[in-house]
C-alpha positions in Angstrom: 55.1 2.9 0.4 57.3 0.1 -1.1 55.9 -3.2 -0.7 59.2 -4.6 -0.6 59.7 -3.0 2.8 56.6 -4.7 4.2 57.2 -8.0 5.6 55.1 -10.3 3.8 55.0 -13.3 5.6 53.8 -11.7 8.8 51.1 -10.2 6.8 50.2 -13.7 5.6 50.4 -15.2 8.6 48.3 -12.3 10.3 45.3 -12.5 7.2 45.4 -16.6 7.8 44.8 -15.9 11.9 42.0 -14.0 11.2 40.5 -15.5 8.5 40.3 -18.5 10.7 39.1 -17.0 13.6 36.5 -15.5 11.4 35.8 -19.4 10.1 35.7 -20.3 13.5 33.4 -17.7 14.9 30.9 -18.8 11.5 31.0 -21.9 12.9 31.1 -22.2 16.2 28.8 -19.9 18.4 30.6 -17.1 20.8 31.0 -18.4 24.3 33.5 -15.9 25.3 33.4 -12.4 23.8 
C-alpha cells in the first residue's frame, strides 16, 4: 500500500462529506432515515 497511489483529494473530499453530515445530524434532528 503506497499512499502515493491513493488519491488524496477524493479522500479529503469524502472525510469533509461525512464529517459534515455527521455535524449536521448533531445538529439537526433525523427527519428522513
Amino acid at each position: 500500500m503506497s499512499p502515493d497511489n491513493q488519491p488524496a483529494p477524493k479522500d479529503a473530499g469524502f472525510h469533509f462529506v461525512q464529517a459534515l453530515l455527521l455535524f449536521l445530524t448533531r445538529h439537526l434532528p433525523l427527519k428522513e432515515a
